[in-house]
C-alpha positions as semicolon CSV with decimal commas, in nm:
position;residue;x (nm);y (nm);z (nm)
1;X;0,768;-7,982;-6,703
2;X;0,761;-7,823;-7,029
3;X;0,880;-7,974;-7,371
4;X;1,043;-7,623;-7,395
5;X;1,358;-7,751;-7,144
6;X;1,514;-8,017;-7,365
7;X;1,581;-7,769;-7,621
8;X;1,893;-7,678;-7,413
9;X;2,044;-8,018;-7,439
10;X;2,264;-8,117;-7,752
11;X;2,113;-8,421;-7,939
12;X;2,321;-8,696;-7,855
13;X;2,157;-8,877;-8,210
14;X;2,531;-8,962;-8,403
15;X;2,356;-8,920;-8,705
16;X;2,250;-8,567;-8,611
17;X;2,408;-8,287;-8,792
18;X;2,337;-8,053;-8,492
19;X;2,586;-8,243;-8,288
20;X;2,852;-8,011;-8,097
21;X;3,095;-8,250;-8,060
22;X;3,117;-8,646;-8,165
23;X;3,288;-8,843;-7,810
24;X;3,529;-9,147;-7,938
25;X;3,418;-9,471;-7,965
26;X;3,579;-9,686;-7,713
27;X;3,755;-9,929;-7,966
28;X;3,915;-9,631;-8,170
29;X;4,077;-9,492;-7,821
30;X;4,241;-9,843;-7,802
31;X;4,379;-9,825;-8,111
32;X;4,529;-9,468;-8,078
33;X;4,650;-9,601;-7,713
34;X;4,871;-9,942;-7,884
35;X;5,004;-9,690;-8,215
36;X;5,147;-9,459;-7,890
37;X;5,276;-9,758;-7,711
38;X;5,425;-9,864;-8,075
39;X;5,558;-9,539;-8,253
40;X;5,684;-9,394;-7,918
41;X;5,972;-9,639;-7,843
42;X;6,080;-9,689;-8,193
43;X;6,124;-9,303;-8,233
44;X;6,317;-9,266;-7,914
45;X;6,530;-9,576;-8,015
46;X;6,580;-9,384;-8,416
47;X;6,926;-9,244;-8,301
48;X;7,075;-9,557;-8,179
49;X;6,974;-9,721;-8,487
50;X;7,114;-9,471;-8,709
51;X;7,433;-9,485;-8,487
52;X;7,473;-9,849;-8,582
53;X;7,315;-9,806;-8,988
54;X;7,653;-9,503;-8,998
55;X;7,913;-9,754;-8,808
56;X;7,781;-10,027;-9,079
57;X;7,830;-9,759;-9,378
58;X;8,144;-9,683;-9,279
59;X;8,310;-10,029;-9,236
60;X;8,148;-10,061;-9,592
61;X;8,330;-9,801;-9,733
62;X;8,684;-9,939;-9,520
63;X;8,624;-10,242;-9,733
64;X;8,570;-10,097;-10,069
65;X;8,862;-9,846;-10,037
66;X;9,108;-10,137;-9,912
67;X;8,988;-10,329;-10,198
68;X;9,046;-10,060;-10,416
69;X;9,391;-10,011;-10,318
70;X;9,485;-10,361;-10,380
71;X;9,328;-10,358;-10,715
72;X;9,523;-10,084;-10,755
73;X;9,851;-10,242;-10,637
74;X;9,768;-10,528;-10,828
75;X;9,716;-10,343;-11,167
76;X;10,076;-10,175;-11,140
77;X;10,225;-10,504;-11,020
78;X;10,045;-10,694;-11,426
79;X;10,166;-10,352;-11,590
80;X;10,544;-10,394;-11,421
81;X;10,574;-10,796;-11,550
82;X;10,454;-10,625;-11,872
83;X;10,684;-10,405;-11,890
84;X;10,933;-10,681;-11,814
85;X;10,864;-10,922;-12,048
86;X;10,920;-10,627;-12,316
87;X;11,218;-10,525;-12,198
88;X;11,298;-10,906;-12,274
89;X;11,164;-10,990;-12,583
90;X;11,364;-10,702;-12,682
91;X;11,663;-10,781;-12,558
92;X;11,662;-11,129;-12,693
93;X;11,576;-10,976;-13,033
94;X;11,860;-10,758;-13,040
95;X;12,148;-11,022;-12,878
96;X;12,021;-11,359;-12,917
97;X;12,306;-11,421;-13,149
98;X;12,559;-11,247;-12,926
99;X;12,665;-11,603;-12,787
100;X;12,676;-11,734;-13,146
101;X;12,878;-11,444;-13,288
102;X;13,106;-11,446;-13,030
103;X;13,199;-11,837;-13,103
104;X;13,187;-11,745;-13,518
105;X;13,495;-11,423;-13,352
106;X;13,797;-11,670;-13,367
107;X;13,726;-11,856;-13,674
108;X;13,738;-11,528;-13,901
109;X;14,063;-11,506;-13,709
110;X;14,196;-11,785;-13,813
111;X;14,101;-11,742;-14,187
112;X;14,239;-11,368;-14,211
113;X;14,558;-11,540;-14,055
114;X;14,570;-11,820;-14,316
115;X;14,507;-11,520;-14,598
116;X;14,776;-11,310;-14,495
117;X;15,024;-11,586;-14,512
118;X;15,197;-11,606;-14,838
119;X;15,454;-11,892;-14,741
120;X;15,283;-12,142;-14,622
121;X;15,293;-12,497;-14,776
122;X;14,997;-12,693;-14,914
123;X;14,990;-12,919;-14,681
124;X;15,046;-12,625;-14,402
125;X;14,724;-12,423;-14,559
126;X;14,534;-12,767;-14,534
127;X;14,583;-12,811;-14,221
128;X;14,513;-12,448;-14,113
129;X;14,143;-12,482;-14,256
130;X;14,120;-12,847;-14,113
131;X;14,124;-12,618;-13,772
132;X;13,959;-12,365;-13,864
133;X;13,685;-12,627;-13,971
134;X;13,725;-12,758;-13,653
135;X;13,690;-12,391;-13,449
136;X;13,351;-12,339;-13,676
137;X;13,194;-12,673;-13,592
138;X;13,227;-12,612;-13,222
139;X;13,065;-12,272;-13,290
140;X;12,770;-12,520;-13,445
141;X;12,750;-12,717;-13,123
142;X;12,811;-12,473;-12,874
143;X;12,510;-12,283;-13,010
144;X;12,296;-12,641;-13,099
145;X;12,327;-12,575;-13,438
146;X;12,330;-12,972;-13,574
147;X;12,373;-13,083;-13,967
148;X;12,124;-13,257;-14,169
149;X;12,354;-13,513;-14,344
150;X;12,130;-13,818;-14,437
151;X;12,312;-14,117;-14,564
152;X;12,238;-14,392;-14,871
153;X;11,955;-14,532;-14,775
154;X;11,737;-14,324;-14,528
155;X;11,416;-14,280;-14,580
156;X;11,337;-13,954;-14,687
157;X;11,185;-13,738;-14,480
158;X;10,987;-13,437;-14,627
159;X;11,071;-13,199;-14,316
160;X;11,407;-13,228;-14,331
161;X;11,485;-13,342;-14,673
162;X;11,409;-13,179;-15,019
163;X;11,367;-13,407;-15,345
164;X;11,566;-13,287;-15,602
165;X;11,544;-13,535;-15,832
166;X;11,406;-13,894;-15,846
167;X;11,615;-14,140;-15,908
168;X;11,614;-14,552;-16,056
169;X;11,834;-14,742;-15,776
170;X;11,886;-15,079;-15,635
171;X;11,769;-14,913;-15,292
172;X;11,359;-14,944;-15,220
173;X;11,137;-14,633;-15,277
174;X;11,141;-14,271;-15,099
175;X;11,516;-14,383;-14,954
176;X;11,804;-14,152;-15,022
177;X;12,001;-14,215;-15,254
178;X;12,242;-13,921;-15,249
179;X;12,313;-13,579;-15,042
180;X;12,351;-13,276;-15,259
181;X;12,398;-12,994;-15,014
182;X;12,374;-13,086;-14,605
183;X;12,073;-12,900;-14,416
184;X;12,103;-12,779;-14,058
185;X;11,865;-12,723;-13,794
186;X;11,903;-12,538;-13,472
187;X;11,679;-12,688;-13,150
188;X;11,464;-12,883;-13,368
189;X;11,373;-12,622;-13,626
190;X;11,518;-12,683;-13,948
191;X;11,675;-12,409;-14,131
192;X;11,781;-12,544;-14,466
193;X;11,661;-12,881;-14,560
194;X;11,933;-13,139;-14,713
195;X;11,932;-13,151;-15,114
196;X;11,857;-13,485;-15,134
197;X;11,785;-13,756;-15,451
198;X;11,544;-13,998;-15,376
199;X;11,458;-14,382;-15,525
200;X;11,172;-14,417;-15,748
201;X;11,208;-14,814;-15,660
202;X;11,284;-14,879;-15,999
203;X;11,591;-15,102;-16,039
204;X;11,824;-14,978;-16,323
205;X;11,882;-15,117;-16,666
């Protein structure tokens, strides 16, 4: 046979760049066999999963827009109390003394009543400001307004007692000797300290 008649057959060398065509090698068409048997069923499944990835999205978004809302409740609820607690303060500032006015009403009654009188006795116009006294100190209590009236002999006490003036007495040092002018204090706070005149612990000549 002649050498001419395997000219008409491609060289099957790989390395040949005459080659016609290059066949697959076997372990490559097993590999492009397991991506189809991989890729396939996840892209036919896609939808379903996207189905569920929406369904999850939108519960999200349910729970951000009910938490939202109760934020939002809750915000006009803090902004109502504050409101409120204005609307208080203010109305304490402006009639906090109402009850204490009130109670102070009947004792300027009584002392226009005692002025206008031009007959009455002494002893008559004493006793009309004995009660009128009277009338004003329940105004005190009613509204827990208390005296500061220490006696002879207390020891002073610098937050409810001023020093006036020091003083040589038989009593022992920083007592009270004497009350000038009575203080007063309403729930605790004091509003005028007591005048006061206090032992220096010396004995007198």
């Amino acid at each position: 046979m002649s050498n001419n008649s395997n000219s008409s057959f491609t060289s099957a060398d790989p390395h040949s760049t005459n080659s016609a065509t290059t066949l697959p090698e076997p372990d490559k068409i097993a590999k492009m066999e397991k991506f189809s048997e991989e890729v396939l069923p996840a892209q036919e499944t896609r939808p379903d999963n996207l189905s569920t990835l929406h369904q999850e999205i939108q519960a999200l978004q349910n729970k951000v827009a009910e938490h939202y809302d109760a934020l939002l409740r809750s915000k006009a609820e803090l902004e109502n109390v504050r409101r409120r607690a204005a609307e208080d303060v203010s109305k304490a500032h402006k009639f906090g003394i109402e009850s204490f006015a009130e109670a102070l009403i009947p004792v300027k009654d009584s002392l226009e009543l005692a002025l206008a009188d031009q007959n009455s006795s002494p002893n008559a116009l004493r006793e009309g400001v004995a009660a009128t006294l009277k009338q004003l100190n329940a105004a005190f209590e009613k509204n827990h307004l208390k005296e500061i009236a220490p006696a002879a002999g207390d020891k002073f006490d610098p937050h409810l007692h001023q020093g006036i003036s020091m003083v040589a007495s038989e009593l022992p040092a920083q007592a009270v000797v004497s009350t000038l002018q009575k203080g007063a204090m309403i729930a605790e706070r004091v509003i005028r300290p007591a005048l006061v005149s206090v032992s220096s612990g010396v004995k007198p000549e």
